[in-house]
Backbone as XML, in Angstrom:
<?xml version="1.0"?>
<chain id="A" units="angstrom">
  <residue number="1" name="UNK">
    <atom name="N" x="274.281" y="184.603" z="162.415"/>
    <atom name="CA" x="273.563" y="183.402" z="162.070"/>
    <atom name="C" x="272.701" y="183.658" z="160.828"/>
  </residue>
  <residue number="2" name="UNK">
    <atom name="N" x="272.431" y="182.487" z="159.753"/>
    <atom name="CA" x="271.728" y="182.763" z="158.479"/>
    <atom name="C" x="270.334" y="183.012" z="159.301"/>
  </residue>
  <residue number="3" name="UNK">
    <atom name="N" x="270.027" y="183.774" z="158.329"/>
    <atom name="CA" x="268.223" y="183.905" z="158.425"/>
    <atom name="C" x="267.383" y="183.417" z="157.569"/>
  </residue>
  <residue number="4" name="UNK">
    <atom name="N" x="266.573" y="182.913" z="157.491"/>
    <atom name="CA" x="265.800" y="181.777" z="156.018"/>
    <atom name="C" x="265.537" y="182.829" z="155.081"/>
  </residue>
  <residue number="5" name="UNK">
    <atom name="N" x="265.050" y="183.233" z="153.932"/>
    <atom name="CA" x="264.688" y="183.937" z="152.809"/>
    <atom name="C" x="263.533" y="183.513" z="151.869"/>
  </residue>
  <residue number="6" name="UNK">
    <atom name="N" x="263.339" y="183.784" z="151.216"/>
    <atom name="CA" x="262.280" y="183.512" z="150.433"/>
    <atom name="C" x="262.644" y="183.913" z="148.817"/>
  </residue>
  <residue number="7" name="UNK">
    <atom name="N" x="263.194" y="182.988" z="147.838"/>
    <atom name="CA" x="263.364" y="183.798" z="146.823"/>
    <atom name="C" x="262.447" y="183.670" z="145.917"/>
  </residue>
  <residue number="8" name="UNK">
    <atom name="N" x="261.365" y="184.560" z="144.624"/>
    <atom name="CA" x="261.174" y="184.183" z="143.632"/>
    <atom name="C" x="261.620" y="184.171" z="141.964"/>
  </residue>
  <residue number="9" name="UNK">
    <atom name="N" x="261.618" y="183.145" z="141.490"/>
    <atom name="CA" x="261.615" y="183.572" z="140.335"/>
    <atom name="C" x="260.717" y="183.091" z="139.168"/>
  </residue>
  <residue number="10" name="UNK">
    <atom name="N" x="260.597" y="182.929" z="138.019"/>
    <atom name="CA" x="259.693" y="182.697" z="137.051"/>
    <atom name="C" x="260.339" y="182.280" z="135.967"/>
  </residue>
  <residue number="11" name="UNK">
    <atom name="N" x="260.356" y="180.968" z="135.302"/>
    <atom name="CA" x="260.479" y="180.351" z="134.206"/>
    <atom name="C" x="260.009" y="179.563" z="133.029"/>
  </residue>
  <residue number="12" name="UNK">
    <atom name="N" x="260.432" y="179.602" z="131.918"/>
    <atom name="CA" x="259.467" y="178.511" z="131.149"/>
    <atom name="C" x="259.383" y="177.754" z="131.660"/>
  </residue>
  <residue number="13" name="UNK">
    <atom name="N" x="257.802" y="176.824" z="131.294"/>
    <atom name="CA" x="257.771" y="175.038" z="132.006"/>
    <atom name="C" x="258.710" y="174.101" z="131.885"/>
  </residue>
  <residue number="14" name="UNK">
    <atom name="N" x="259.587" y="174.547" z="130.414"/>
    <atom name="CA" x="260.569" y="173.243" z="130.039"/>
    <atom name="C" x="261.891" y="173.570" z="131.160"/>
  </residue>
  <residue number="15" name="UNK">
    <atom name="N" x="261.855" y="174.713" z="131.657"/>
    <atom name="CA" x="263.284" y="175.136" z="132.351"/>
    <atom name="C" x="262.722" y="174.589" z="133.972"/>
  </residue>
  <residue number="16" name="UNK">
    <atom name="N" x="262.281" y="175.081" z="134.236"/>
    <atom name="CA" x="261.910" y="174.932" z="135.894"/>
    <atom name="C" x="262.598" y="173.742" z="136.967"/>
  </residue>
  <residue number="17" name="UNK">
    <atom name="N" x="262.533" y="172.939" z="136.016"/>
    <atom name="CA" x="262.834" y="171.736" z="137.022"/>
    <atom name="C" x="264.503" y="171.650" z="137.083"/>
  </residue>
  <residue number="18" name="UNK">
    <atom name="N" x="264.831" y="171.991" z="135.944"/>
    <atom name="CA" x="266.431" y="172.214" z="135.340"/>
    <atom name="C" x="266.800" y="173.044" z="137.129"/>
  </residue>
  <residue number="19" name="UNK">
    <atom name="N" x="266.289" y="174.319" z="136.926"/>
    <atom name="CA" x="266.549" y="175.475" z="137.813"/>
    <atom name="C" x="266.815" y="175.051" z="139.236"/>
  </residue>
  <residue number="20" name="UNK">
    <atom name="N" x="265.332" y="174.306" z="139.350"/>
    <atom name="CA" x="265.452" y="173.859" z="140.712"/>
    <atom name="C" x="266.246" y="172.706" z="141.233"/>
  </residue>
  <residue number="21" name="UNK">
    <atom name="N" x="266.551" y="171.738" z="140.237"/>
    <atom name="CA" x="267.463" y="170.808" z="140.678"/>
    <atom name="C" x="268.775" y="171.104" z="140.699"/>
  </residue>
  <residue number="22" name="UNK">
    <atom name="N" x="268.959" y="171.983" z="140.062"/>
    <atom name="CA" x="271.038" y="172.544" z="139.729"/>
    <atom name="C" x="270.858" y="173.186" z="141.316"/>
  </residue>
  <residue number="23" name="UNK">
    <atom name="N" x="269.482" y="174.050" z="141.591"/>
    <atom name="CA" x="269.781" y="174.750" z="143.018"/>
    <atom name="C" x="270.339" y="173.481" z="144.264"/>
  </residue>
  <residue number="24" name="UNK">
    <atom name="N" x="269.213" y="173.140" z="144.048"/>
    <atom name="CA" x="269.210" y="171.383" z="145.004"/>
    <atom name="C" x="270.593" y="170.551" z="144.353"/>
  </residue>
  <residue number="25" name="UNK">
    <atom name="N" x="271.042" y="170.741" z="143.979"/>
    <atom name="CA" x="272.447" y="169.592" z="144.133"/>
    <atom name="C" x="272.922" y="170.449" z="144.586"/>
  </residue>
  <residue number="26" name="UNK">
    <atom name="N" x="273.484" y="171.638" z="144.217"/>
    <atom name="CA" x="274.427" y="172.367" z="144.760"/>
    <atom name="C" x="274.107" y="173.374" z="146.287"/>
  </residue>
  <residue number="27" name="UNK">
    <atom name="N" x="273.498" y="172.689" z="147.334"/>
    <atom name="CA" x="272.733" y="173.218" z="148.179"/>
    <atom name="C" x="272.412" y="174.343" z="148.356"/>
  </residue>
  <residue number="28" name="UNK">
    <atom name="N" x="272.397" y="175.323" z="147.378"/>
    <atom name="CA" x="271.720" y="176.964" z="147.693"/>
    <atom name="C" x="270.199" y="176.914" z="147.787"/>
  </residue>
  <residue number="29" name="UNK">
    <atom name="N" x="269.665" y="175.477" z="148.321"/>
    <atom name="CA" x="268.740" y="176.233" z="148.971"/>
    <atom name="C" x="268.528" y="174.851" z="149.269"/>
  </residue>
  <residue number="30" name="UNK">
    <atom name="N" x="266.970" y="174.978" z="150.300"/>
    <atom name="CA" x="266.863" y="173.697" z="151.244"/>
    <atom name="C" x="265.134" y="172.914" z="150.215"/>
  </residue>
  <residue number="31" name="UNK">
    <atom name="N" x="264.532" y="173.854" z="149.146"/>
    <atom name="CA" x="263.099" y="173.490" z="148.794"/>
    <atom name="C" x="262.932" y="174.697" z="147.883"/>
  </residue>
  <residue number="32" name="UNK">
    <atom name="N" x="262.370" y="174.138" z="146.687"/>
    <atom name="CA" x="261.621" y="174.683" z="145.444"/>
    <atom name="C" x="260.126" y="174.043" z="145.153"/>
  </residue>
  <residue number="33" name="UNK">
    <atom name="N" x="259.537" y="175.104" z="145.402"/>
    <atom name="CA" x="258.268" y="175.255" z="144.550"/>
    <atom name="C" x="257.811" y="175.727" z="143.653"/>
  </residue>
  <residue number="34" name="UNK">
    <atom name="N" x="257.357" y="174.647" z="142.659"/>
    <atom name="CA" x="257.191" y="175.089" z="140.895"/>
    <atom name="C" x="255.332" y="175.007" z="140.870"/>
  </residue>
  <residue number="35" name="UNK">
    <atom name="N" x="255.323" y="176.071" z="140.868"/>
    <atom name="CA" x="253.875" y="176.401" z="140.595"/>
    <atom name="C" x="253.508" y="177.422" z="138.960"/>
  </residue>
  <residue number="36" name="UNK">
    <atom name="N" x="252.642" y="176.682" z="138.206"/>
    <atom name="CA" x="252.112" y="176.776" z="136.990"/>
    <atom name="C" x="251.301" y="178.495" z="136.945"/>
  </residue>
  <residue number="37" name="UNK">
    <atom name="N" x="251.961" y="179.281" z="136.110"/>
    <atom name="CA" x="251.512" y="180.854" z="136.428"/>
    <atom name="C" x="251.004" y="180.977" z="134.910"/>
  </residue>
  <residue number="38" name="UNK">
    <atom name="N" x="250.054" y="182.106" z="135.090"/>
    <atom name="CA" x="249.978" y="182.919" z="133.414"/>
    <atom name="C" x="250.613" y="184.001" z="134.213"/>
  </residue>
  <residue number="39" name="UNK">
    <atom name="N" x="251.462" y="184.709" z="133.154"/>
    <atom name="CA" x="252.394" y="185.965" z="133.199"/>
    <atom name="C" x="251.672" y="187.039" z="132.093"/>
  </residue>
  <residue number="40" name="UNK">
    <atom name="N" x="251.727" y="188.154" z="133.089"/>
    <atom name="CA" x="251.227" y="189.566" z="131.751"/>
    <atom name="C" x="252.173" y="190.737" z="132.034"/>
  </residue>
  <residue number="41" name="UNK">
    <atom name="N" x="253.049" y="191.008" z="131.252"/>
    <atom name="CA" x="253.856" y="191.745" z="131.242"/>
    <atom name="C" x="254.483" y="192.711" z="130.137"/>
  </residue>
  <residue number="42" name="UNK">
    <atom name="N" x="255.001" y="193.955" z="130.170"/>
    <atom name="CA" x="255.565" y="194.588" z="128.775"/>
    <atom name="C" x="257.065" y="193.812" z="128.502"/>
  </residue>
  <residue number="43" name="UNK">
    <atom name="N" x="257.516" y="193.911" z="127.663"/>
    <atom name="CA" x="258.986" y="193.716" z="127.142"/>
    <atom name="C" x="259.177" y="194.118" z="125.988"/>
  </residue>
  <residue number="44" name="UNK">
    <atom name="N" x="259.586" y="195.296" z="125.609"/>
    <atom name="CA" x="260.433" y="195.604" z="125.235"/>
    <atom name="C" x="259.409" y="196.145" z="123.848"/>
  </residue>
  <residue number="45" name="UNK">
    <atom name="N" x="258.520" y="197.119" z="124.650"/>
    <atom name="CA" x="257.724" y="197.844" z="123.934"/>
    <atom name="C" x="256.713" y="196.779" z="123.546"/>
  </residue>
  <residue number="46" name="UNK">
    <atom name="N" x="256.342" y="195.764" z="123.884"/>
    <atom name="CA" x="255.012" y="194.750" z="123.814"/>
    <atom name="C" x="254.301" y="194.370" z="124.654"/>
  </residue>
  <residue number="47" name="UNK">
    <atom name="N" x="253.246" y="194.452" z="125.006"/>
    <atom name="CA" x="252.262" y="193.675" z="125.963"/>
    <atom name="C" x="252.780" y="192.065" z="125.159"/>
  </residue>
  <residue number="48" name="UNK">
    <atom name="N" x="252.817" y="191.206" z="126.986"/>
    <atom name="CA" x="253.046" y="190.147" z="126.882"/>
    <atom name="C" x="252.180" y="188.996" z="127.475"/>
  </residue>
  <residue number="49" name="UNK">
    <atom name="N" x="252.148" y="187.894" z="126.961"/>
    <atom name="CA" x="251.359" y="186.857" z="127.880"/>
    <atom name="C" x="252.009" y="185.444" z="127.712"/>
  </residue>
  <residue number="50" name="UNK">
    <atom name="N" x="252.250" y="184.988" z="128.881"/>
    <atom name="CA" x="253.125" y="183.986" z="128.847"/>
    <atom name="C" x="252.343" y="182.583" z="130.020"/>
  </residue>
  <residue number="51" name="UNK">
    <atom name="N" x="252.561" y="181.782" z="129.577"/>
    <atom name="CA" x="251.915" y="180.447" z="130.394"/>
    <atom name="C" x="253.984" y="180.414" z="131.484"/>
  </residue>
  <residue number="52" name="UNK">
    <atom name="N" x="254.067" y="180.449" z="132.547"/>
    <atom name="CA" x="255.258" y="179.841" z="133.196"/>
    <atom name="C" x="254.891" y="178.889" z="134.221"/>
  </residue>
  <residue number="53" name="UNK">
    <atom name="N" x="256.420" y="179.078" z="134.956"/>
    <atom name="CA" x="256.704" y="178.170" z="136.160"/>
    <atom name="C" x="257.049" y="179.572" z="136.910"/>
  </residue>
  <residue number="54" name="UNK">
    <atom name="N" x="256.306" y="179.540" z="138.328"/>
    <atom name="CA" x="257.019" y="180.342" z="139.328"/>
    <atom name="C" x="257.650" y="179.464" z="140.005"/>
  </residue>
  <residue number="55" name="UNK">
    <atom name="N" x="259.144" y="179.806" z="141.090"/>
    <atom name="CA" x="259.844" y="178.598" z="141.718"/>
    <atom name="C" x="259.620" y="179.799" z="143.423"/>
  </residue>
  <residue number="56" name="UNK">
    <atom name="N" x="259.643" y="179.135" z="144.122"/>
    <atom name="CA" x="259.189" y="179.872" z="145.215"/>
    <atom name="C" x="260.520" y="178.788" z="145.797"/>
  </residue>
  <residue number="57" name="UNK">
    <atom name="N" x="261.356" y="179.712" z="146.193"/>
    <atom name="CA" x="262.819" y="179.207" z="146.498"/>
    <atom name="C" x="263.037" y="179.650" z="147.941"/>
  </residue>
  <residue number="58" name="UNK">
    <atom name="N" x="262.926" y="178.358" z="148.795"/>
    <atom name="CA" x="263.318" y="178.578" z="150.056"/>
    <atom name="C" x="265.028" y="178.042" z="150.793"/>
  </residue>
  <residue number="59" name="UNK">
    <atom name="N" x="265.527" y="179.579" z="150.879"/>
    <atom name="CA" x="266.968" y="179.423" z="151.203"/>
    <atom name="C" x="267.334" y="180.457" z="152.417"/>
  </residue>
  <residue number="60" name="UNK">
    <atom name="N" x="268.750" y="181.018" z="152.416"/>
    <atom name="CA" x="269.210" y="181.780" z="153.281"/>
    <atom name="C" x="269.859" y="182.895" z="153.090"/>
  </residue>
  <residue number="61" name="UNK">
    <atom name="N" x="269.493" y="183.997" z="154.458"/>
    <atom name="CA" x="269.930" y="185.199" z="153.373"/>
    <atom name="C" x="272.028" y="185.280" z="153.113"/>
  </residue>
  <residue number="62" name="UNK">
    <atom name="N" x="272.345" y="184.252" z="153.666"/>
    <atom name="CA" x="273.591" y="184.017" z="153.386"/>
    <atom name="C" x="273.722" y="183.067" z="152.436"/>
  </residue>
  <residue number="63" name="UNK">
    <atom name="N" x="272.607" y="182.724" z="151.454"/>
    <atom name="CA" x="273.444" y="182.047" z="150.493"/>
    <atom name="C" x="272.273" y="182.676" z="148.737"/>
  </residue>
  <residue number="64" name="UNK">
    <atom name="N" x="271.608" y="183.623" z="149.343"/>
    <atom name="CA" x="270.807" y="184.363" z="148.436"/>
    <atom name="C" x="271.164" y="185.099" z="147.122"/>
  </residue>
  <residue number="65" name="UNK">
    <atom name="N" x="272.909" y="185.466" z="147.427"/>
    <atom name="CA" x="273.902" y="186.027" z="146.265"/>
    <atom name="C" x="274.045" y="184.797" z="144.996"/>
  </residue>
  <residue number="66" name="UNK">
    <atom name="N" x="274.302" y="183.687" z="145.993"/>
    <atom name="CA" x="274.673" y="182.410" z="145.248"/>
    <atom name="C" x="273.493" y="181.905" z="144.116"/>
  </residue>
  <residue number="67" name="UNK">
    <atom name="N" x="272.741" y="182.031" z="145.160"/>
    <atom name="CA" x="271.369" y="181.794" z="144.502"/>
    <atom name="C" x="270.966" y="182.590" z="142.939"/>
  </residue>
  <residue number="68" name="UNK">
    <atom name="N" x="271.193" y="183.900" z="143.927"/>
    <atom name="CA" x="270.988" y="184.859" z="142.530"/>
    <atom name="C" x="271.928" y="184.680" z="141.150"/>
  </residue>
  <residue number="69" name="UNK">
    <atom name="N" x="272.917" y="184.507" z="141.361"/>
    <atom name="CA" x="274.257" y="184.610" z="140.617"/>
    <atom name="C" x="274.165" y="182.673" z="139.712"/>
  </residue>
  <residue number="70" name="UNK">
    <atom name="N" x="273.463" y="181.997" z="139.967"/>
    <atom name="CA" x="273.353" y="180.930" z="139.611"/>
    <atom name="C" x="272.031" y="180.667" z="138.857"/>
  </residue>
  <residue number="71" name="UNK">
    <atom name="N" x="270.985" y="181.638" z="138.964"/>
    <atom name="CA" x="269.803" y="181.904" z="138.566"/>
    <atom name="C" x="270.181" y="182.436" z="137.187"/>
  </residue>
  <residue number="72" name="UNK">
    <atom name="N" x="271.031" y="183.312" z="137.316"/>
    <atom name="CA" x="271.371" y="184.328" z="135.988"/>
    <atom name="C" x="272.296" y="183.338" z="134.685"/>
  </residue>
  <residue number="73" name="UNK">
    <atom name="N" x="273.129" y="182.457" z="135.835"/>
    <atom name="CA" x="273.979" y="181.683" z="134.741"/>
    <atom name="C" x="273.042" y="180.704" z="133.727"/>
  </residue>
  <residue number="74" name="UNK">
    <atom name="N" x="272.230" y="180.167" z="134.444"/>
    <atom name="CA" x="271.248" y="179.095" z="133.594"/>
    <atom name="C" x="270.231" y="178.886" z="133.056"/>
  </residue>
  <residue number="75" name="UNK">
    <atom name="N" x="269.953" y="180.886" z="133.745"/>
    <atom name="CA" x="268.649" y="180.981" z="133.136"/>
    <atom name="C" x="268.514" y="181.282" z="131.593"/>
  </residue>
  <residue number="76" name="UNK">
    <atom name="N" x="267.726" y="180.778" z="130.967"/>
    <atom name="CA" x="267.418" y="181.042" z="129.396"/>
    <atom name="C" x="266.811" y="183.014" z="129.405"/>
  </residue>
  <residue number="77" name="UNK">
    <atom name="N" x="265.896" y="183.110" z="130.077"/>
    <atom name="CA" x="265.600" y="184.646" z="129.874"/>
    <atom name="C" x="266.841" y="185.417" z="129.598"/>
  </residue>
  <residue number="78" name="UNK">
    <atom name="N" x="266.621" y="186.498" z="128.798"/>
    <atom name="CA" x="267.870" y="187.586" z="128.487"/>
    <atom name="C" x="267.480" y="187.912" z="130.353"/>
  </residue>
  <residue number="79" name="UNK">
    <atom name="N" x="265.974" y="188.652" z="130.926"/>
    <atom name="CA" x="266.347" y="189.393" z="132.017"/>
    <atom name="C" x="265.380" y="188.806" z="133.210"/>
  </residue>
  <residue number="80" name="UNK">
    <atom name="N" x="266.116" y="187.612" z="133.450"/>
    <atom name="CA" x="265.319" y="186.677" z="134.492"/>
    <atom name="C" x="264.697" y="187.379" z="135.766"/>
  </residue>
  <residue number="81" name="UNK">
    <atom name="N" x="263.232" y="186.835" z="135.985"/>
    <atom name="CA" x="263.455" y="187.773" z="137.711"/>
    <atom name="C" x="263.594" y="186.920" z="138.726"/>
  </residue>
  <residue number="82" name="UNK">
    <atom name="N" x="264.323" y="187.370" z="139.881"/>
    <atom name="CA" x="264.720" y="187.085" z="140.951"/>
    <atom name="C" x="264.425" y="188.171" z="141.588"/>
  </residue>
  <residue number="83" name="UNK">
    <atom name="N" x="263.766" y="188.074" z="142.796"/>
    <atom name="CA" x="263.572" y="188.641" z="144.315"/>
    <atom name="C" x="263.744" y="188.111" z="145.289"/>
  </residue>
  <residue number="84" name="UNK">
    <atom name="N" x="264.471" y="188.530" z="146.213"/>
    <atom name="CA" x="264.864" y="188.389" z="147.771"/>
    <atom name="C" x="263.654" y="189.028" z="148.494"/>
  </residue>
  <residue number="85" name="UNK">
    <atom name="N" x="262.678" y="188.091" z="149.557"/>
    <atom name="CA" x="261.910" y="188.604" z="150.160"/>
    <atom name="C" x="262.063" y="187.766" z="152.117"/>
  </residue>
  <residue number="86" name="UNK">
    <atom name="N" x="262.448" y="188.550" z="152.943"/>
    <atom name="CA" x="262.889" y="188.375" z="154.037"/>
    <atom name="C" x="261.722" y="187.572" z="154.804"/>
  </residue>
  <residue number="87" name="UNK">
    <atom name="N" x="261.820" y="186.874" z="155.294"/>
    <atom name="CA" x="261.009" y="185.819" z="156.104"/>
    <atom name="C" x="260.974" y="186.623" z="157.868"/>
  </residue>
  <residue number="88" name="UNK">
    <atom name="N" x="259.759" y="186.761" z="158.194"/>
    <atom name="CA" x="259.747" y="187.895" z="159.356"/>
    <atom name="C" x="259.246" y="186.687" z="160.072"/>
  </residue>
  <residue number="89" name="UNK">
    <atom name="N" x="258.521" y="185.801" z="160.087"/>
    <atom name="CA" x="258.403" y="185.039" z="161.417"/>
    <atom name="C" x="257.892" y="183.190" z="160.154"/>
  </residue>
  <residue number="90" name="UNK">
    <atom name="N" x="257.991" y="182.134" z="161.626"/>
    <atom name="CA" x="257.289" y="180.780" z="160.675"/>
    <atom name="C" x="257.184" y="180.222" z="161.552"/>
  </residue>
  <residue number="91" name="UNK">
    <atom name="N" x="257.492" y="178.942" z="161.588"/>
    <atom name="CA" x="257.456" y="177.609" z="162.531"/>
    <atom name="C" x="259.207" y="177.337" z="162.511"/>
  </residue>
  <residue number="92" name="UNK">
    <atom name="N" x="259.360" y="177.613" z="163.340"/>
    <atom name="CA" x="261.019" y="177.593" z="164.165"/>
    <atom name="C" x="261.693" y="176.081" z="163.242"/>
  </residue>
  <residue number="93" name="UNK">
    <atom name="N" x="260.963" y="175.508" z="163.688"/>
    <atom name="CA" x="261.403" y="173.512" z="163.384"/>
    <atom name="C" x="262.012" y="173.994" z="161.674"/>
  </residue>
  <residue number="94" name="UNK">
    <atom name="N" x="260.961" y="174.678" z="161.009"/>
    <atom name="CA" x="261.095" y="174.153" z="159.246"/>
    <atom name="C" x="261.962" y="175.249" z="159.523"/>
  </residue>
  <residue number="95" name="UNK">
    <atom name="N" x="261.990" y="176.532" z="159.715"/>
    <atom name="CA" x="263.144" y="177.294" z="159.462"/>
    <atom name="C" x="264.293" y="177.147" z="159.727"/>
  </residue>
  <residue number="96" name="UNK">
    <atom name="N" x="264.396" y="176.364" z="160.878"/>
    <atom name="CA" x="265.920" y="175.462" z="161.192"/>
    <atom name="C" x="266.273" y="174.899" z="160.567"/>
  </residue>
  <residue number="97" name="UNK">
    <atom name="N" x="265.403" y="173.955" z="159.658"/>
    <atom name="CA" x="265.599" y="172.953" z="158.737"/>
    <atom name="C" x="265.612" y="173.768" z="157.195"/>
  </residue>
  <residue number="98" name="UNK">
    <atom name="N" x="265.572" y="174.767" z="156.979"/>
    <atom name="CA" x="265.710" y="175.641" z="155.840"/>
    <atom name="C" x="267.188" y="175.608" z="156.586"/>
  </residue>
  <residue number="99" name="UNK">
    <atom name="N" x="267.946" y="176.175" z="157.330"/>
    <atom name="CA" x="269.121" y="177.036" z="157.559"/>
    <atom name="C" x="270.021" y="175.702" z="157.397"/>
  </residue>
  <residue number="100" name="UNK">
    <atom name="N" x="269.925" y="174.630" z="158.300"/>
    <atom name="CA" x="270.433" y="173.241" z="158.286"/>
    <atom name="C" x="270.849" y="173.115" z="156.976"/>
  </residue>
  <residue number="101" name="UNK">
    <atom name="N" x="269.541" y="173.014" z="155.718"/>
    <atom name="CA" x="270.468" y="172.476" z="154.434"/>
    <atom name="C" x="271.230" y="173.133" z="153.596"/>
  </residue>
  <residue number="102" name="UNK">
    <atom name="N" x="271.293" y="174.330" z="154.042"/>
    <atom name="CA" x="271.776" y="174.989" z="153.327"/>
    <atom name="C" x="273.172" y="175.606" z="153.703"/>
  </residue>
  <residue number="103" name="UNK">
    <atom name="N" x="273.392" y="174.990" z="154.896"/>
    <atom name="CA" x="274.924" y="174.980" z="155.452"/>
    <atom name="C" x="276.219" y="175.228" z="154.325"/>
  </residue>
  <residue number="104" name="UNK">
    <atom name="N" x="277.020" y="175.589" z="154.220"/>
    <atom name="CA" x="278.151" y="175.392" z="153.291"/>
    <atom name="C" x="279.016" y="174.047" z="154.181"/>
  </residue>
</chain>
């Protein structure tokens, strides 16, 4: 049986909504949350600072490949991040309803 997941990732403001709606039509996941981040990070021998979008991507760990693999196709970053972080307990009802939409 799927287990719910938790994915994140981080995008420009102009991309975010792009991200999360291509996820949402194509059901790899059941809910995106786009929350407004400052980013500080190196790349590529530079200290960086960036205004983004984090998407706090609630899906399944059976459809988390998809997820990932669809993240990479549309994302504008050369090296987008994505993390898989396992959901250890919640409220039964919404996690059913995470697994529900995300049915194939």
């Amino acid at each position: 049986m799927a287990k719910p997941v938790v994915i994140l990732s981080t995008s420009g403001p102009e991309q975010s909504e792009e991200i999360a709606g291509d996820l949402l039509e194509k059901r790899l996941c059941a809910c995106v949350n786009i929350v407004p981040v400052r980013s500080r990070y190196h790349w590529k021998g530079e200290l960086c600072r960036d205004e983004e979008h984090l998407l706090i991507i609630k899906t399944t760990d059976e459809r988390s490949d998809a997820v990932i693999r669809r993240i990479a196709e549309i994302h504008s970053y050369e090296l987008p991040e994505v993390m898989v972080l396992p959901v250890v307990a919640g409220y039964e009802p919404y996690l059913q309803w995470v697994t529900e939409e995300t049915a194939p």
